[in-house]
N, C-alpha and C positions, 0 to 999 in steps of 0.2 A: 614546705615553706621554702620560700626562695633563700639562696646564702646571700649574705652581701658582699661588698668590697673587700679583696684580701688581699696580705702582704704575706710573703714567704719569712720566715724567721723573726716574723714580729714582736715573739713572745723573747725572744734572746736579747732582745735591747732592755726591758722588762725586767728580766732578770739581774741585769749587770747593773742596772741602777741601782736596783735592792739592795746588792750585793756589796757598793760603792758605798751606800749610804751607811751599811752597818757597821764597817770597820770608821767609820767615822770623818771621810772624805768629802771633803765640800764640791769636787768638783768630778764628774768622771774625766780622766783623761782623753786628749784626743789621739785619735790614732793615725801616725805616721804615714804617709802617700809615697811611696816610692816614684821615680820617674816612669817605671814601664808600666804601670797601673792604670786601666782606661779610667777615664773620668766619669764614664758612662755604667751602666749594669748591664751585662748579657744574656743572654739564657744559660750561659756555661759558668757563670759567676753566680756566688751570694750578692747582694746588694748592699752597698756601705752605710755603716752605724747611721752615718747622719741622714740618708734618704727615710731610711726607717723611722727615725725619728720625729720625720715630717710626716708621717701615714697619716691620714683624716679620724675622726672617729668612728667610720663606719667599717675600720680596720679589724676583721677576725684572724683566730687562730686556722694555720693550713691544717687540714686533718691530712690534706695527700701531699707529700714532699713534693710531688711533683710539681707541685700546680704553683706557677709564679705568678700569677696575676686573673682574677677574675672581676665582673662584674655583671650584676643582671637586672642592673638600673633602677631598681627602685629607689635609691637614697640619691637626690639630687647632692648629697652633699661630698659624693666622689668626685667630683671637680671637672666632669666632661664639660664640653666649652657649650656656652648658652650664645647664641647669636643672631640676629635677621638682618637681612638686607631687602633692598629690592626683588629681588626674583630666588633668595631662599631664607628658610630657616631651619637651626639647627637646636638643637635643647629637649629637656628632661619630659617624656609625656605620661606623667604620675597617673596609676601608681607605678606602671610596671614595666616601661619603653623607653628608652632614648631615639630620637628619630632627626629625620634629615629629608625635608620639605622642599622639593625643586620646582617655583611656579612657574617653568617658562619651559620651551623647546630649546633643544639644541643648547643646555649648559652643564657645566659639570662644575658639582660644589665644592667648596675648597674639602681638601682631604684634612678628614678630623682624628686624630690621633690620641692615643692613651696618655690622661692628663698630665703623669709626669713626664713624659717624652721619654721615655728610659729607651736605649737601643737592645735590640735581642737579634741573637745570631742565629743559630741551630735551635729549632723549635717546633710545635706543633700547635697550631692555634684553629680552636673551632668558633664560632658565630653561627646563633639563632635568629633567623630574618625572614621579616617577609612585608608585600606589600599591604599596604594599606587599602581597601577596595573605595572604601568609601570617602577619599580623601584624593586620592588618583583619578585622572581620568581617564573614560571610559575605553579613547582611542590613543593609539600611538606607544613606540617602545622608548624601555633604558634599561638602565642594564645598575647594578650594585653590589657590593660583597666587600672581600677586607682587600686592608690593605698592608703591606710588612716590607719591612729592610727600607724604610722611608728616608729619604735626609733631603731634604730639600723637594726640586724636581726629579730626584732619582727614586724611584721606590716599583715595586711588586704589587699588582694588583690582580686578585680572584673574583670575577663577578658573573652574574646569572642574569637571566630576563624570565620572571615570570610569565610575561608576555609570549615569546617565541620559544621558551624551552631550551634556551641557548646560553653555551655559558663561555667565558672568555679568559686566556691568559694575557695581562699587559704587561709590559716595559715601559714606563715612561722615561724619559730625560728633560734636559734643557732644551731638547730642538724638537722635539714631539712627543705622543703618545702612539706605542707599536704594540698590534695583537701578535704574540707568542704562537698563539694556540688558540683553536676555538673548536666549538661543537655543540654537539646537541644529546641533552640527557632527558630521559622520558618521563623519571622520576620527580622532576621539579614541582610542587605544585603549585596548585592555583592562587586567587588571591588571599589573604586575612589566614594564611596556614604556614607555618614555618617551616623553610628550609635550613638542614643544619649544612654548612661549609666547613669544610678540613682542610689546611695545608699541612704538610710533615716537611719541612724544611732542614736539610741537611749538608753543609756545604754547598755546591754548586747546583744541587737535587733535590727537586720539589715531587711531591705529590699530590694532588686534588683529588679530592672526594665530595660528594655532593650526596648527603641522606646517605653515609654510609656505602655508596659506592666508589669503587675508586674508578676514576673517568680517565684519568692522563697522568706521564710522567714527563717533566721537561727538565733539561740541564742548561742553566745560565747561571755564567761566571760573575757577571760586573757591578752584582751587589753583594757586601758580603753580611753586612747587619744595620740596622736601620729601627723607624721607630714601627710601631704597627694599631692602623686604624682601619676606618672606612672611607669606601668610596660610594657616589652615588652622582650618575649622568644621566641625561633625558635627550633620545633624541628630539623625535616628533612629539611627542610627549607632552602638553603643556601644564599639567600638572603632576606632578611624580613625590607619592608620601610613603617612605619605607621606614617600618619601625626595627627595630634593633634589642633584640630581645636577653639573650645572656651572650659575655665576649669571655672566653676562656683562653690562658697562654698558660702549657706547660710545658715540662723540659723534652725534648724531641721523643716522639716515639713513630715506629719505624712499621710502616701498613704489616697489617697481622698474614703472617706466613699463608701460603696462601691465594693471598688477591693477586689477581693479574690484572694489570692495564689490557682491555679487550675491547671493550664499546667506541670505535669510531664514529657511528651518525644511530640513532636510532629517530623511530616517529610512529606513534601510534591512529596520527591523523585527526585527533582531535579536534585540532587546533587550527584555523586556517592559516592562521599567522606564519607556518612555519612554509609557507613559499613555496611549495608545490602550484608548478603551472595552472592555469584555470583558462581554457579555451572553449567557443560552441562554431565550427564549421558544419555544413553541409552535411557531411557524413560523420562526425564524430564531436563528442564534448566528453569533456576531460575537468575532473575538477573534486573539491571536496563534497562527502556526502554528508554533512552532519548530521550526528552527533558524532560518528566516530568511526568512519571510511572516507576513503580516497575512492574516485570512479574511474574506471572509462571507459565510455560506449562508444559502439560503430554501430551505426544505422545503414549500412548496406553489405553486400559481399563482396566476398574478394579484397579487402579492404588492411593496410596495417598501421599501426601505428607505436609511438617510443615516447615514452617520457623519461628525465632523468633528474636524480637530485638536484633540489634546488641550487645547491653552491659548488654543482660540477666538480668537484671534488674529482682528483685523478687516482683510482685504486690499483694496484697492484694484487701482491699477495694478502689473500681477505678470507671469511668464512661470511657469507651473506645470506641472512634468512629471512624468507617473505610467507606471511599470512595471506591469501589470496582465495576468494570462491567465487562462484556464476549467478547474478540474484536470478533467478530464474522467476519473477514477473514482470521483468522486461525485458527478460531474454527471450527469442521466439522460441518455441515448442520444437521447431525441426533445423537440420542446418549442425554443420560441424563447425569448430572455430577453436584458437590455443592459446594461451597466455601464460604468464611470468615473468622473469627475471632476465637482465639484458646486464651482461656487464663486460667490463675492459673497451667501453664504446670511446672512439673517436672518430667523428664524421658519420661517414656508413660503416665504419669497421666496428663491428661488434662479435662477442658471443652472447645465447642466447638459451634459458634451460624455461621449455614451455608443457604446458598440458592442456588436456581435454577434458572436462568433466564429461562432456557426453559418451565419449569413447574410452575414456582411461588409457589412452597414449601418454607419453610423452616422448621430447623429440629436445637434442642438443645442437642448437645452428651456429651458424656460423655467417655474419654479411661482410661483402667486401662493398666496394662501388660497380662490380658488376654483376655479383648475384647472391643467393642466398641460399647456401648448403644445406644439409642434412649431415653431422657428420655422425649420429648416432639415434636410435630410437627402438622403443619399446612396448610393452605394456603392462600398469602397477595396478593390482586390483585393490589397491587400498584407497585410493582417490576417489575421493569422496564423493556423490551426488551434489548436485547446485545447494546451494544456501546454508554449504558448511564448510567452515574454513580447511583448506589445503596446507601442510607445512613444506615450502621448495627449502633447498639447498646446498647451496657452491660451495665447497671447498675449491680454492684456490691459490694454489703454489707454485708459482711460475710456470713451466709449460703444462702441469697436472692438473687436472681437475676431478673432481668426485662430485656427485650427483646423488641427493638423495631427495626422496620426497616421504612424508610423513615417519620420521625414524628410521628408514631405510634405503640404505646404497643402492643405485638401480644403475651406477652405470662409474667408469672411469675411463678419460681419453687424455692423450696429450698433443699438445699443439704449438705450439713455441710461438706461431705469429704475434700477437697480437699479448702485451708484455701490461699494460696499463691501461687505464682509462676510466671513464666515468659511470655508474652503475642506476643503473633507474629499472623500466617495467616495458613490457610487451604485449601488445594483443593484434591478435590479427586473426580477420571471420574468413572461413571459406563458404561456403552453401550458408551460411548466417544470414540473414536478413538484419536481422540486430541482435549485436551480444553487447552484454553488461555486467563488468565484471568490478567487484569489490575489492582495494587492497585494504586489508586490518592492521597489519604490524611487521614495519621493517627496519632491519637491523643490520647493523656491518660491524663486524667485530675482527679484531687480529685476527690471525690463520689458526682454527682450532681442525686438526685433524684425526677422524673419528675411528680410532685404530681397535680393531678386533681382528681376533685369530680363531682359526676351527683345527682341530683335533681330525683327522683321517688316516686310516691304514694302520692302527697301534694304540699306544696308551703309552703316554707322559708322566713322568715323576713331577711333582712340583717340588723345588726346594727354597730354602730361606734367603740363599745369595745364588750370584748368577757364576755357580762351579757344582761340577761334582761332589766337591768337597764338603760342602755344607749339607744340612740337613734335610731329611724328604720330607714335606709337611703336607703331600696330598696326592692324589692321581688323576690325571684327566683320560678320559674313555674316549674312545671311537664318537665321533659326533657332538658333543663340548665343543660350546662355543664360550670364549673370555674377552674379556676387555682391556687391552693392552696401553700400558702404561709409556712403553720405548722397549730399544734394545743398548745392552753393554756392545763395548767395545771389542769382546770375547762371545759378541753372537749368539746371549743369554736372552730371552726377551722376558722386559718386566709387567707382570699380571696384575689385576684385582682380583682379588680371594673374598666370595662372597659369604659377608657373616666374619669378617674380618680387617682390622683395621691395619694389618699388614699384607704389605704385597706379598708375591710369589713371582721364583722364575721358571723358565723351562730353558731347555735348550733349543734352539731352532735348528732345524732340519728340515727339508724344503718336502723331505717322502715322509713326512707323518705330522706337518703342519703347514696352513697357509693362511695370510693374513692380507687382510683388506687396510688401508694400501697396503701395499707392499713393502718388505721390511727396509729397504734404500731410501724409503721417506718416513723410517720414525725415527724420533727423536735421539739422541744417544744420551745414556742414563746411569748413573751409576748410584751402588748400593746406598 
């Protein structure tokens, strides 16, 4: 069963009455306000006798100390504002919703906040939402989510598009409305299904989470506490009905050890919406394949072609994984041809990490404006035959790169040119007549570098810290291979111990161990 409306320390006002009345006091006293007292409640504050006092009836007891304010809308008689105008409405949609009704394109409804307007500092507030299918229309985006550290035109907004999968950090003020921050989460779903939203707000430092991911971390100083509601805008939109399912605020808690901010752009292609090119020339179309591929075909030889994320995005240091294979029934039977992943592009400058399903090459390029290298190539026999997904992948650390395909490093070069840029896809037929190739699922995450070491020429001590002096808790043999965690600052490198939730070190020594990268690119780590 749903909880209703709750106040933190409800029951202590409760009690002092009781208490006041037995010794036989007509009146409880009021209690004293010093000058340096905000007038307001915060998330770092109890809340004063007499706001408690006002609680509604649908007031319970807090079972979790933490939790300063919730609500999950059933009882209209918590006080959320009931309103319509011409092109919105806002109020209770019993039994079990609060919602917020936008009938027009291009408006954004006034921000509705927590009935008592209480300000909160330092806090963590989650919201269950989602759109409404049958209430919405069928075309056109907006975007919704909370809103926190409110005071006027100043306030913090988190919101999402179930439409495009997109979700956004704002700033408002008096002279406009600014995106922070934006991107795209895979996880979002579709319509009439709830998404939960998390902010972890701490001083200057926010974190978003979307279904329990964390998506981003941003630092801005120029609110420090405010009130905290919802938001809800329509671009194209011309009807937009999002309900609003349970709103929880409790005292700050700090993303679980652990999470890292990784997921810069992801896309599963589901979705057309999310703005991947859609072209048909002569020799090639390019476009979505629904239900759930991106395409793109050449219909002749010799032929290349580049797409790139929608919102050109300029990447740097990245870890970028693509799902990709060959449908082999409209690709011809004969004919070589290569595809994947194209990144740090500006202009014609690119690099570029491609394969062959027909032949099981693959090749790392390199284009300028007047030509197009080879700066490395191979052969992986793990690359699959047509009509099964391939996994490519770049690590990328400024001039380094690593090359894997299907869980395996097949290659490391470095290159200094070319520092930044935009990341999309490649295909290009040689003897092809027509190739057609499917991308399933692509991803750009911070630099994740996939560090392993091999055992050669001896046999290693594992011990518990990174010295002699601690303990041996294992041995590694001639041809052991581990998973490397970094290295100390004393040249210890830190392991996974499998069947064990503590790590191990070894020492490093370059004549009886070698590691993929190389130990100048891991991490530095300590016990």
């Amino acid at each position: 069963m749903k909880n209703g409306h709750i106040y933190r320390f409800g029951w202590v006002f409760t009690v002092l009455v009781f208490i006041s009345s037995a010794t036989g006091c007509g009146n409880v006293p009021s209690i004293p306000q010093t000058g340096n007292e905000p007038a307001q409640t915060s998330v770092a504050s109890a809340p004063p006798v007499t706001e408690i006092a006002e609680a509604s009836s649908t007031a319970a007891s807090v079972s979790d100390p933490n939790v300063l304010y919730q609500d999950d809308f059933t009882n209209p008689g918590t006080g959320w504002t009931v309103d319509q105008f011409d092109n919105y409405f806002v109020g209770y949609h019993e039994p079990e919703y609060y919602h917020i009704e936008v009938t027009s394109a291009n408006y954004k409804a006034p921000i509705i906040v927590e009935p008592e307007k209480r300000s909160f500092d330092d806090g963590t507030i989650e919201l269950q939402v989602f759109t409404n299918a049958g209430k919405t229309a069928p075309e056109g985006d907006f975007r919704y989510g909370l809103v926190f550290r409110r005071s006027g035109d100043q306030y913090y907004a988190f919101t999402i598009s179930q439409r495009t999968k997109k979700w956004y950090f704002l700033k408002s003020s008096p002279t406009g409305l600014e995106v922070l921050k934006e991107g795209t989460e895979g996880s979002i779903h579709d319509f009439d299904v709830d998404d939960v939203l998390r902010v972890d707000a701490q001083g200057s430092n926010f974190f978003f989470h979307v279904n329990d991911h964390l998506i981003d971390e941003v630092s801005d100083s120029a609110y420090a506490s405010g009130e905290i509601g919802f938001y809800v805008e329509s671009f194209d939109s011309p009807s937009t009905h999002i309900h609003f399912n349970k709103l929880i605020i409790r005292n700050y808690e700090a993303p679980a050890q652990g999470s890292e901010v990784t997921v810069l752009y992801q896309d599963d292609f589901t979705n057309p919406a999310t703005g991947w090119t859609e072209k048909t020339f002569d020799n090639y179309f390019i476009g979505y394949h629904e239900p759930e591929y991106y395409h793109v075909e050449i219909t002749g030889t010799n032929y290349k072609t580049t797409v790139f994320e929608p919102e050109k995005h300029s990447i740097a240091d990245a870890t970028i994984e693509l799902q990709a294979f060959t449908n082999s029934a409209k690709t011809a039977p004969e004919g070589d041809f290569r595809y994947g992943l194209a990144l740090r592009r500006s202009g014609d400058q690119y690099y570029a990490f491609t394969i062959s399903q027909r032949t099981k090459k693959w090749y790392v390029l390199k284009s300028s404006p007047n030509e197009l290298v080879t700066l490395q190539e191979g052969t992986e026999a793990s690359i699959h035959d047509p009509d099964v997904d391939d996994l490519l992948r770049v690590d990328a650390q400024g001039p380094n790169f690593f090359f894997h395909i299907n869980d395996r490093l097949v290659a490391q070069i470095t290159d200094p040119d070319y520092v930044s840029g935009e990341v999309g896809f490649y295909v290009e037929s040689f003897d092809s007549p027509n190739t057609h190739i499917h991308f399933d699922t692509f991803t750009i995450r911070e630099v994740e570098l996939a560090l392993t070491c091999g055992v050669s020429g001896g046999t290693l001590y594992v011990r518990s810290g990174p010295g002699k002096t601690y303990a041996q808790t294992a041995i590694l043999s001639d041809g052991d291979t581990v998973e490397a965690l970094g290295i100390s600052s004393n040249q210890w490198i830190k392991i996974v111990m499998e069947g064990s939730d503590d790590p191990g070190w070894v020492s490093y020594d370059e004549g009886f161990i070698s590691c993929t990268p190389t130990v100048d690119l891991f991490p530095i780590v300590s016990p």
